[in-house]
Backbone as JSON Lines, residues from 0, in Angstrom:
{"i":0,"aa":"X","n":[14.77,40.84,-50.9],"ca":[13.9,40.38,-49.83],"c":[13.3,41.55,-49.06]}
{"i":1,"aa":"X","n":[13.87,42.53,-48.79],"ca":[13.44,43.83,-48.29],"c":[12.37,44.39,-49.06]}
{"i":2,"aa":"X","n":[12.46,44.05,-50.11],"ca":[11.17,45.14,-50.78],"c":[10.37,44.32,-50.53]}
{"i":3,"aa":"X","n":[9.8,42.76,-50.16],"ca":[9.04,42.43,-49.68],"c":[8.41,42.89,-48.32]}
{"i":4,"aa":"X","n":[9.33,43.28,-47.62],"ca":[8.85,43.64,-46.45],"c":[8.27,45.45,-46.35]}
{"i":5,"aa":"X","n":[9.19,45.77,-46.99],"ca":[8.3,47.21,-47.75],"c":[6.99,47.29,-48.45]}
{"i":6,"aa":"X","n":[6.78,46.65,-49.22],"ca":[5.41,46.14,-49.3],"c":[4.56,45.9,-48.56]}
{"i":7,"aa":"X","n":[4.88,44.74,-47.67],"ca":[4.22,44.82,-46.59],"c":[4.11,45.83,-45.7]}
{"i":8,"aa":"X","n":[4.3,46.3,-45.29],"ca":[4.32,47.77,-44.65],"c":[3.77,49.1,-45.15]}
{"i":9,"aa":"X","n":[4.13,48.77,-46.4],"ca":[2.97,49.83,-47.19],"c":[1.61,49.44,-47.21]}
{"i":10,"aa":"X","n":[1.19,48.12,-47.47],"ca":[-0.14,47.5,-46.83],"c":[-0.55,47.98,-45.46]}
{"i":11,"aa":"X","n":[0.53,47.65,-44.92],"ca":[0.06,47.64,-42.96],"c":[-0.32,49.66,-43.21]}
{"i":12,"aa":"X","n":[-0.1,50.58,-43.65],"ca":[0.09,51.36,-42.93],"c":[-0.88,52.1,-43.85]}
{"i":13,"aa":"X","n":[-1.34,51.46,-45.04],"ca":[-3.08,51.88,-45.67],"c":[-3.95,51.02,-44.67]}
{"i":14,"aa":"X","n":[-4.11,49.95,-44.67],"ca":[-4.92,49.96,-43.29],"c":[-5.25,50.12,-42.34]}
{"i":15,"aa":"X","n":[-3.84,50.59,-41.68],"ca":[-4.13,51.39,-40.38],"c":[-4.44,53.1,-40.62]}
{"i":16,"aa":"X","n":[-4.09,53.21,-41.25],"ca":[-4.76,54.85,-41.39],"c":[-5.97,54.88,-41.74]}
{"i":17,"aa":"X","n":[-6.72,53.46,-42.65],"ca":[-7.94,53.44,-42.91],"c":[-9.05,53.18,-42.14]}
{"i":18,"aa":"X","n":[-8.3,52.06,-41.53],"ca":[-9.47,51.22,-40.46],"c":[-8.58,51.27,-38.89]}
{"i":19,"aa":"X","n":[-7.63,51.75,-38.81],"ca":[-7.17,51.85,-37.02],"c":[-6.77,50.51,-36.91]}
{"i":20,"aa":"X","n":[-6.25,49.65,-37.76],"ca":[-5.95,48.21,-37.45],"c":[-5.01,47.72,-38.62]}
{"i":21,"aa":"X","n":[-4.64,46.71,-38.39],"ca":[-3.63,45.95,-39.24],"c":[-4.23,44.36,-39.44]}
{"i":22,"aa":"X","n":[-4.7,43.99,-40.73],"ca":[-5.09,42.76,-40.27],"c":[-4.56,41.68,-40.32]}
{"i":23,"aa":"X","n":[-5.06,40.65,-39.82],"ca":[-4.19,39.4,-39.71],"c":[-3.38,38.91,-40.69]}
{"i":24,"aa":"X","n":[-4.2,39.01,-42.04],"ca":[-3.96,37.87,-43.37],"c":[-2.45,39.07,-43.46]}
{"i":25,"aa":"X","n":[-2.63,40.12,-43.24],"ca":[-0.59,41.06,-43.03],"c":[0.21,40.28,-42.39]}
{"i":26,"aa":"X","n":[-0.26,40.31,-40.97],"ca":[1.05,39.77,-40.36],"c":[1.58,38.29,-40.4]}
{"i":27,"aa":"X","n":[0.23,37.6,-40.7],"ca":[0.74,36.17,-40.3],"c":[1.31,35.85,-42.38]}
{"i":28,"aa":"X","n":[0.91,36.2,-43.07],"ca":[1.07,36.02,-44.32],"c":[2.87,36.64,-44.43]}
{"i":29,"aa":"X","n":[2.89,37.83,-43.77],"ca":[4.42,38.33,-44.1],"c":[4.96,37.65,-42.88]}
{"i":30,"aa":"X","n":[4.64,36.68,-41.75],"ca":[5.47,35.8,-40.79],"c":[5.69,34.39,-41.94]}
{"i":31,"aa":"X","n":[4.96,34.12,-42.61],"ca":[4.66,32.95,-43.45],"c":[6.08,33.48,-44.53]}
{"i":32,"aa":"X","n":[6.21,34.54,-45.26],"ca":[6.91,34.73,-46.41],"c":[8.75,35.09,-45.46]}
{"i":33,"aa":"X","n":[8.4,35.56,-43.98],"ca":[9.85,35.75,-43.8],"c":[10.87,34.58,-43.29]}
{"i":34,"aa":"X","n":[9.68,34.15,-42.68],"ca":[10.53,32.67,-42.24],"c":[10.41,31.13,-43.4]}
{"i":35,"aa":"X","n":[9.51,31.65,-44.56],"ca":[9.65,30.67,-45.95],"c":[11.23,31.51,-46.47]}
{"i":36,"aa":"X","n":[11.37,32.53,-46.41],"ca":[12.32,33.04,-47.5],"c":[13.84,32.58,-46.74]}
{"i":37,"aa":"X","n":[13.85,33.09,-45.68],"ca":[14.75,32.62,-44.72],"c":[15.34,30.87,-45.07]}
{"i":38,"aa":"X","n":[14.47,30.27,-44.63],"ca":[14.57,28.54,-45.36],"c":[14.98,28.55,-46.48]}
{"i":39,"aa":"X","n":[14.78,29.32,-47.4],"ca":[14.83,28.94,-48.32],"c":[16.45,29.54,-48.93]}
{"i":40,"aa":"X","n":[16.57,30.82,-48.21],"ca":[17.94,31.33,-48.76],"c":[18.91,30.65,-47.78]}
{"i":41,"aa":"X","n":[18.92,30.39,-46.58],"ca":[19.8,29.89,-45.64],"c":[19.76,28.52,-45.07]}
{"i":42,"aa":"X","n":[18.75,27.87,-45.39],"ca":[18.32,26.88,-44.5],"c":[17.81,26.66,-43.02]}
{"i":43,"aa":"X","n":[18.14,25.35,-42.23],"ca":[17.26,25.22,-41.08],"c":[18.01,26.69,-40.32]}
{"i":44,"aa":"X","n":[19.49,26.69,-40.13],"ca":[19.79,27.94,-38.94],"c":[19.44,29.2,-39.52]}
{"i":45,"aa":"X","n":[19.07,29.94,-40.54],"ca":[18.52,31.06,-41.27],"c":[17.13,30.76,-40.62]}
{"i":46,"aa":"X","n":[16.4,29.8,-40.92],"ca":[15.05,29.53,-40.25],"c":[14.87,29.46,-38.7]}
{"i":47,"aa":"X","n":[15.53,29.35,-37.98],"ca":[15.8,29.42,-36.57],"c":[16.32,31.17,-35.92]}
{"i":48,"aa":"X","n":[17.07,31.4,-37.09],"ca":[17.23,32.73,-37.01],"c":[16.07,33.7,-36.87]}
{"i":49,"aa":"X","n":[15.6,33.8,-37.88],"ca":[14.41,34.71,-38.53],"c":[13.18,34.49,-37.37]}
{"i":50,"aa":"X","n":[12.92,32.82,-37.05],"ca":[12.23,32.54,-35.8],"c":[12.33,33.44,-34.47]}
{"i":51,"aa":"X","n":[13.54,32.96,-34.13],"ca":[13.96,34.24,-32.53],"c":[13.97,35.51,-33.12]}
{"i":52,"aa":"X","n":[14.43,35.74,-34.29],"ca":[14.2,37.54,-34.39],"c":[12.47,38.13,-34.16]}
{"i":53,"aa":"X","n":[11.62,36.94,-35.09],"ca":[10.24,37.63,-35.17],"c":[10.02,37.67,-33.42]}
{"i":54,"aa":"X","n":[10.19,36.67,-32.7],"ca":[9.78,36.22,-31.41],"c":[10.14,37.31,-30.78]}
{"i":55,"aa":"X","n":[11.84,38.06,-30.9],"ca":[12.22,39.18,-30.42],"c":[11.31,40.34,-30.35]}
{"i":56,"aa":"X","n":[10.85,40.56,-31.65],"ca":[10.43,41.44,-32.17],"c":[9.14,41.82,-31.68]}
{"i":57,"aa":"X","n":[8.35,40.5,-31.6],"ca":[7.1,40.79,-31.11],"c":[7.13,41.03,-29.81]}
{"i":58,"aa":"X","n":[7.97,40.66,-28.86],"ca":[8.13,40.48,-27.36],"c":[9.14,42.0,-27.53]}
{"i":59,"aa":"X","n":[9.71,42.65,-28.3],"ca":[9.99,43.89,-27.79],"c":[8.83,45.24,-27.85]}
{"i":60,"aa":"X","n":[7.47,44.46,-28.19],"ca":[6.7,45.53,-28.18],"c":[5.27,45.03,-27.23]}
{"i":61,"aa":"X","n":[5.7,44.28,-26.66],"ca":[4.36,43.71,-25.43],"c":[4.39,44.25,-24.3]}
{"i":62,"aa":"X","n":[5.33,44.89,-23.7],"ca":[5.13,46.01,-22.94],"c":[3.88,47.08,-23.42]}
{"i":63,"aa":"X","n":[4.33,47.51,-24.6],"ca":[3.73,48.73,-25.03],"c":[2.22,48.69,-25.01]}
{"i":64,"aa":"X","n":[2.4,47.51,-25.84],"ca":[0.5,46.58,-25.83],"c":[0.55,46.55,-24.28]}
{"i":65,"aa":"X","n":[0.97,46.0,-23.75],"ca":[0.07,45.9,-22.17],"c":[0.06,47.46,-21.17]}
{"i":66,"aa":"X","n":[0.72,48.35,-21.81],"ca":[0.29,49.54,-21.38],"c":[-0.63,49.91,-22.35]}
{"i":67,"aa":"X","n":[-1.62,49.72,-23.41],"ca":[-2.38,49.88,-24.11],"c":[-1.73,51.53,-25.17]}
{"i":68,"aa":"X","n":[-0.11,51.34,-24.98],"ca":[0.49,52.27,-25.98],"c":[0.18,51.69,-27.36]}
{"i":69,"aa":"X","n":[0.06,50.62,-27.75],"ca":[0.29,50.26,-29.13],"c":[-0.97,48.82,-29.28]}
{"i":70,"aa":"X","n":[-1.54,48.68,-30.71],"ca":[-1.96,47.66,-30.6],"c":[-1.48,46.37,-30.98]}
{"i":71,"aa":"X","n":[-2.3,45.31,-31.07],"ca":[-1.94,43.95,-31.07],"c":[-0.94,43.76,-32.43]}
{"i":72,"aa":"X","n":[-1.77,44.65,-33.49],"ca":[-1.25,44.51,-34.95],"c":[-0.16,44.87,-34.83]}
{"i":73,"aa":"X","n":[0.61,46.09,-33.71],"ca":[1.47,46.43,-34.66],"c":[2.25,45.76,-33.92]}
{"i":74,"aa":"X","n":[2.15,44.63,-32.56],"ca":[3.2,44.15,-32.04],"c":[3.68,42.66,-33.22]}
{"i":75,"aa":"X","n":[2.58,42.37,-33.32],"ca":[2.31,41.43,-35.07],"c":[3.27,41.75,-35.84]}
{"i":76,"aa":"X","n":[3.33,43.14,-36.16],"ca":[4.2,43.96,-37.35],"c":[5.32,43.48,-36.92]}
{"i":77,"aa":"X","n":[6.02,43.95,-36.16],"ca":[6.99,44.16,-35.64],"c":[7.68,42.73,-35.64]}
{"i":78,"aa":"X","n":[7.17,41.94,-35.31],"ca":[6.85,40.87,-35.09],"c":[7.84,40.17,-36.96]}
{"i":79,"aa":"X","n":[7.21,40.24,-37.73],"ca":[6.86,40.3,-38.9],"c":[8.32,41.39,-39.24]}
{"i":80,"aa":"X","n":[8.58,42.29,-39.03],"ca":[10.03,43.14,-39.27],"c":[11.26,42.42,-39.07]}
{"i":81,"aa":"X","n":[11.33,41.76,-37.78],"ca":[12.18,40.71,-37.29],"c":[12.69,39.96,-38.3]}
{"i":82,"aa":"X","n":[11.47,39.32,-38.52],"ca":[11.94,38.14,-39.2],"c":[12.74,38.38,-40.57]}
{"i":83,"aa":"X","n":[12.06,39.73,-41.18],"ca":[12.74,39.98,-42.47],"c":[14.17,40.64,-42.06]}
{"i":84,"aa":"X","n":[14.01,41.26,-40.91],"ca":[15.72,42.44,-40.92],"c":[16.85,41.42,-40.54]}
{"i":85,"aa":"X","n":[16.39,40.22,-39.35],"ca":[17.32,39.48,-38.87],"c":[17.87,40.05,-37.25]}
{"i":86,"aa":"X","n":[18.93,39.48,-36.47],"ca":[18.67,39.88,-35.08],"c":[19.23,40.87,-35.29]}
{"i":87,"aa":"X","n":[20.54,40.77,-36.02],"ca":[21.64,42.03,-36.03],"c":[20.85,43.69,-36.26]}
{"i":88,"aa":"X","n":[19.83,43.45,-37.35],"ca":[18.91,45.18,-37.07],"c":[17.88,45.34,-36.41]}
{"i":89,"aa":"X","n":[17.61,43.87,-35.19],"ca":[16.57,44.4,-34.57],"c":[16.67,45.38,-33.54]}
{"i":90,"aa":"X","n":[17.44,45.67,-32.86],"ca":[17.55,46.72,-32.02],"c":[17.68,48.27,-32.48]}
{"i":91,"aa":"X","n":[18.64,48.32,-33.59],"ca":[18.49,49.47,-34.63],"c":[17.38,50.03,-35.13]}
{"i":92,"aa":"X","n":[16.37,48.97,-35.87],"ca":[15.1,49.09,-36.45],"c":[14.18,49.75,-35.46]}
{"i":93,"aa":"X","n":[14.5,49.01,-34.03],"ca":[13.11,49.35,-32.98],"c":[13.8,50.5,-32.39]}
{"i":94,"aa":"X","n":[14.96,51.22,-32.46],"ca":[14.96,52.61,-32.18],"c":[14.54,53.7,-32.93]}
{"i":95,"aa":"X","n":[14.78,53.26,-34.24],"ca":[14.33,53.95,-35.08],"c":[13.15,54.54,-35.24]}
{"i":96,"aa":"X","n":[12.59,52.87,-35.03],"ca":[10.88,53.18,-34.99],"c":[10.22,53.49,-33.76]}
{"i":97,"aa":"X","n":[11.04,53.95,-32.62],"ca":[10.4,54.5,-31.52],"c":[10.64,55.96,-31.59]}
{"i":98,"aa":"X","n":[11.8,56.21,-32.13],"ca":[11.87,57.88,-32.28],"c":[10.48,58.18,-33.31]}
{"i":99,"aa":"X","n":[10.69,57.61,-34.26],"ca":[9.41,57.73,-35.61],"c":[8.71,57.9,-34.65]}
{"i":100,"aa":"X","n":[7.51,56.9,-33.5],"ca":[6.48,57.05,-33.28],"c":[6.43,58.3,-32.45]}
{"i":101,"aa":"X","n":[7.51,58.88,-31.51],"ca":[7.51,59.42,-30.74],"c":[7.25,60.81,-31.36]}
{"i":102,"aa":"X","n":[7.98,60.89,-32.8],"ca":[8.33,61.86,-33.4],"c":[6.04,62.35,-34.22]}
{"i":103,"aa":"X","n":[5.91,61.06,-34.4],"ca":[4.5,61.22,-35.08],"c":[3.42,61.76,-33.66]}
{"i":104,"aa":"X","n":[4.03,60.79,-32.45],"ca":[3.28,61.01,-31.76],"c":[2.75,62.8,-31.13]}
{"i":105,"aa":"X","n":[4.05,63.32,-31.27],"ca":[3.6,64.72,-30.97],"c":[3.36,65.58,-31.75]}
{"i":106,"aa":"X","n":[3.29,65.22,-33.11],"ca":[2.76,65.92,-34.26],"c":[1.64,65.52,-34.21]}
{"i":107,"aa":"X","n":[1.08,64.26,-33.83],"ca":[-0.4,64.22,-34.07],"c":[-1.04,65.4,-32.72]}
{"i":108,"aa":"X","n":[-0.49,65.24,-31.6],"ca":[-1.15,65.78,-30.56],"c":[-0.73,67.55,-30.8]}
{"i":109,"aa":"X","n":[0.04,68.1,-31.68],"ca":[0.08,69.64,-32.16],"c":[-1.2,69.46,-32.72]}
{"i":110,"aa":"X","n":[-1.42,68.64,-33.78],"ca":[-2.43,68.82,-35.31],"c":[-3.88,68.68,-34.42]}
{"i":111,"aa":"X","n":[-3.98,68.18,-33.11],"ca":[-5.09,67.89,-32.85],"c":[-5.75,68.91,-31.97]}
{"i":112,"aa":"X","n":[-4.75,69.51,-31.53],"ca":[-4.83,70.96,-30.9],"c":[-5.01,70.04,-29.38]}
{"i":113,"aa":"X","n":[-5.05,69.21,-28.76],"ca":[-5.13,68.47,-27.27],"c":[-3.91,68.45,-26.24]}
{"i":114,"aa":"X","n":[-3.59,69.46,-26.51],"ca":[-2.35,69.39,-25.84],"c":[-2.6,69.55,-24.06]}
{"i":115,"aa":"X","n":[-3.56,70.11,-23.74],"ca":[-4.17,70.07,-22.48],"c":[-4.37,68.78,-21.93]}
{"i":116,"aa":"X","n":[-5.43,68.11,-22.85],"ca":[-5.59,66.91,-22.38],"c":[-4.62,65.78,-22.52]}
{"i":117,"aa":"X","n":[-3.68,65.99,-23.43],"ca":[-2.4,65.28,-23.19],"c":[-1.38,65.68,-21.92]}
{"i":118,"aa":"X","n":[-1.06,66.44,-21.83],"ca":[-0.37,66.48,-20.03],"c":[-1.36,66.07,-19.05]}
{"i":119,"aa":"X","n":[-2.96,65.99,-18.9],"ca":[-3.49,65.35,-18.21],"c":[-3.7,63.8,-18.2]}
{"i":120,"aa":"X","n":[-3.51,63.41,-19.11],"ca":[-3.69,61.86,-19.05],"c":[-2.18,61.19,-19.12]}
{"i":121,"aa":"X","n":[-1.35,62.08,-19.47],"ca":[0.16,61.99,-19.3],"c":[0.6,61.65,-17.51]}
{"i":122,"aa":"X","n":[-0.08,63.06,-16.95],"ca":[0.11,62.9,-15.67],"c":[-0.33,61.91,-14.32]}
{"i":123,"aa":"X","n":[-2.1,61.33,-15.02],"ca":[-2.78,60.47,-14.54],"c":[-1.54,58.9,-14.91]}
{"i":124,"aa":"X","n":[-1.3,58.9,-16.13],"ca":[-0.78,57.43,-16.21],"c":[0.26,57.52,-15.51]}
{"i":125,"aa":"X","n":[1.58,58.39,-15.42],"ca":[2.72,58.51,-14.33],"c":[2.35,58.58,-12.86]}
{"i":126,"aa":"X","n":[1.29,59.16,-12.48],"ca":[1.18,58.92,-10.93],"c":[0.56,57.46,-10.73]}
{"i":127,"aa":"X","n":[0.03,56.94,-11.56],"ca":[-0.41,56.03,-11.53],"c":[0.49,54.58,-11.69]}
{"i":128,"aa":"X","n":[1.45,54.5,-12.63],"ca":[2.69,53.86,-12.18],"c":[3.5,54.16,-11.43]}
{"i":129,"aa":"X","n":[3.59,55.07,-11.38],"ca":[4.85,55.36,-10.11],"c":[4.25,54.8,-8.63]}
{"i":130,"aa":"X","n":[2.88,55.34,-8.4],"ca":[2.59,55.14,-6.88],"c":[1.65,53.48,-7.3]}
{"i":131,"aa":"X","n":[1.96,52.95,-8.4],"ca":[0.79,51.6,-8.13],"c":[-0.44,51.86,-7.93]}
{"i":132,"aa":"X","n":[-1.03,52.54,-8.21],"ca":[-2.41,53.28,-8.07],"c":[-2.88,51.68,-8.91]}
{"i":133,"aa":"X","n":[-4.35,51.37,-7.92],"ca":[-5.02,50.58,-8.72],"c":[-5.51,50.95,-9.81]}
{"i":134,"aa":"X","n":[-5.78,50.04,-10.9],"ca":[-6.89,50.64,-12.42],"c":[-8.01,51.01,-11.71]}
{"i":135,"aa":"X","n":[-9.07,50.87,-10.92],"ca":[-10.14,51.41,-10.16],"c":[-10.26,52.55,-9.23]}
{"i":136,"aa":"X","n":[-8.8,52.55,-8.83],"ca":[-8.77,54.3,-8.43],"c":[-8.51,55.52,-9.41]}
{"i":137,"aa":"X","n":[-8.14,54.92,-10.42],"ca":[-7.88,56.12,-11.53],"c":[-9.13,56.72,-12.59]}
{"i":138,"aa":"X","n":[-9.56,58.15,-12.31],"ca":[-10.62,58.31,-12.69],"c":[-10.84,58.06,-14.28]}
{"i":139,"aa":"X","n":[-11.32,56.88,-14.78],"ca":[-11.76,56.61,-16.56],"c":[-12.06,57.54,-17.36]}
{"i":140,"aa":"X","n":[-12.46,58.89,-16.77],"ca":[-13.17,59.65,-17.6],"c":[-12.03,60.64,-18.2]}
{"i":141,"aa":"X","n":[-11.09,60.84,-17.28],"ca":[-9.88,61.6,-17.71],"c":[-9.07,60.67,-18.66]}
{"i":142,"aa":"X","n":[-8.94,59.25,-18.46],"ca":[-8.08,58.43,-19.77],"c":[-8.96,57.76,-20.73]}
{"i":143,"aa":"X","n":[-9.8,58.31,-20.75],"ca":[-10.76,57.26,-21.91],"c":[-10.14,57.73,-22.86]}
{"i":144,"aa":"X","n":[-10.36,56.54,-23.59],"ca":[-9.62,55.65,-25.12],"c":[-10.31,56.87,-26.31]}
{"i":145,"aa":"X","n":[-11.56,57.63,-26.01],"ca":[-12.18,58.31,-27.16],"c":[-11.44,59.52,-27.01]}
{"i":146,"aa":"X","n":[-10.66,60.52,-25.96],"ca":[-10.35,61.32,-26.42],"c":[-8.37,61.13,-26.02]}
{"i":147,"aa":"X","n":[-8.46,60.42,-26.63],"ca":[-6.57,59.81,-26.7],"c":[-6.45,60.1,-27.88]}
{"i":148,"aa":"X","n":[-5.14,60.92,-28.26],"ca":[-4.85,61.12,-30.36],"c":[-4.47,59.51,-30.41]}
{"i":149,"aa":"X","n":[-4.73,59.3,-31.7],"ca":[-4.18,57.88,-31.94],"c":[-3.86,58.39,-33.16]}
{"i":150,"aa":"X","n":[-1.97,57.02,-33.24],"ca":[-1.46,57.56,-34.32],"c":[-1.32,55.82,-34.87]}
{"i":151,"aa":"X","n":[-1.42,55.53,-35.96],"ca":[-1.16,54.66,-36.81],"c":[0.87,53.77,-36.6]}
{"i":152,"aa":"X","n":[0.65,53.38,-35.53],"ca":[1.87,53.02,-35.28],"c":[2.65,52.32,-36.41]}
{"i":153,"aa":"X","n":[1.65,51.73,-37.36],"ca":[2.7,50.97,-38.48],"c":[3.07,51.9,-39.51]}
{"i":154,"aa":"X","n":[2.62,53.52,-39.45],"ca":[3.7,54.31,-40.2],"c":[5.15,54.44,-39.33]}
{"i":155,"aa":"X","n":[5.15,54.43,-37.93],"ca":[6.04,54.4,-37.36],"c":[7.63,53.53,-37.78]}
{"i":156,"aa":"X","n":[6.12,52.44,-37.96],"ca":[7.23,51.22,-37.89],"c":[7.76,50.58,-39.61]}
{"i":157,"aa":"X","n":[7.39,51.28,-40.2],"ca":[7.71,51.76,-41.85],"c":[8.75,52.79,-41.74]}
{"i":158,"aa":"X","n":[8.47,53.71,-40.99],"ca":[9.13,54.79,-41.08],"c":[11.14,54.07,-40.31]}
{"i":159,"aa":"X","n":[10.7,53.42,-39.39],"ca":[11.91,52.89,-38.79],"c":[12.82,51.76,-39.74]}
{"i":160,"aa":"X","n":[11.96,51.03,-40.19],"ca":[12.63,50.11,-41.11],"c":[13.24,51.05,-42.43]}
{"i":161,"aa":"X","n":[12.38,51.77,-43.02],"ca":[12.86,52.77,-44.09],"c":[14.46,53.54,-43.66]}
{"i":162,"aa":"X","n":[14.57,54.05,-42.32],"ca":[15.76,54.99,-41.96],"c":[16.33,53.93,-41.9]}
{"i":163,"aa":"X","n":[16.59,52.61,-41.46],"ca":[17.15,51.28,-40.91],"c":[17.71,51.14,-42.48]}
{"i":164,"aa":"X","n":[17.01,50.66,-43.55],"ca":[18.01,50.54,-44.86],"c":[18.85,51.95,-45.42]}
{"i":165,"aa":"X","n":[17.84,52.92,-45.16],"ca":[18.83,54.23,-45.82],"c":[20.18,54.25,-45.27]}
{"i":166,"aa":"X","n":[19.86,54.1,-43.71],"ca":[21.71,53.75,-42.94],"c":[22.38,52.61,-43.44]}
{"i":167,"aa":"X","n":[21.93,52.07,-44.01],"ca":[22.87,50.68,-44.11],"c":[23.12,50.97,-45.42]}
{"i":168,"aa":"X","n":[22.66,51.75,-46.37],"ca":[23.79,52.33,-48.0],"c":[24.65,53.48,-47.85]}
């Protein structure tokens, strides 16, 4: 059942390096195959299972989306990981795959040479939560979306599920 979800993820993470997105017919097609396979190997509580895990899964990355850290797809993904790992590796999986991103994330911002403008928009978003700064007091031109590195979060989240089975042989 795992190499299904490896698959999938090898999908998710040619499209996001291709096109900056993950598309739907991924996530909802591998939500369709984890909670069919689930039913099908365990029945209704396997199916109830796999349910709250994806639900977990996606709701452990909607923070991130609503700080505009991550997008919709990969909370989808994730989403979609759940259901295949089960509850017991969801917390494992999503550490994994936060070191991964964290780990990609500052390799992309070495490779991009922005390291300037990363402690500045670093610093704008922390004063800006910390003191509640409205979105309209914070100057746009220092956090605009065009000069942010963006990294393909569903290698991340490949990369987390991948260390997630290597630990478990």
């Amino acid at each position: 059942m795992l190499w299904i979800l490896c698959f999938l993820l090898a999908l998710a993470v040619i499209h996001d390096l291709r096109e900056r997105r993950i598309p739907n017919y991924l996530t909802v097609g591998g939500a369709i195959l984890a909670v069919g396979l689930a039913a099908y190997r365990g029945g209704p509580e396997a199916l109830a299972a796999a349910l709250l895990a994806m639900l977990l899964g996606a709701l452990a990355y909607l923070p991130f989306f609503a700080l505009r850290l991550v997008g919709a797809g990969d909370v989808k993904l994730f989403g979609v990981v759940g259901g295949f790992v089960g509850l017991q590796a969801l917390l494992p999986v999503w550490i994994y795959t936060a070191l991964a991103g964290g780990l990609l994330g500052i390799g992309a911002v070495a490779l991009s040479h922005s390291f300037p403008q990363f402690l500045g928009n670093l610093k704008l978003f922390l004063i800006s939560r910390t003191y509640r700064v409205p979105a309209a007091e914070v100057p746009l031109q220092s956090i605009a979306t065009q000069t942010a590195v963006r990294v393909p979060y569903a290698a991340a989240i490949a990369a987390g599920v991948i260390i997630w089975m290597v630990s478990q042989s």
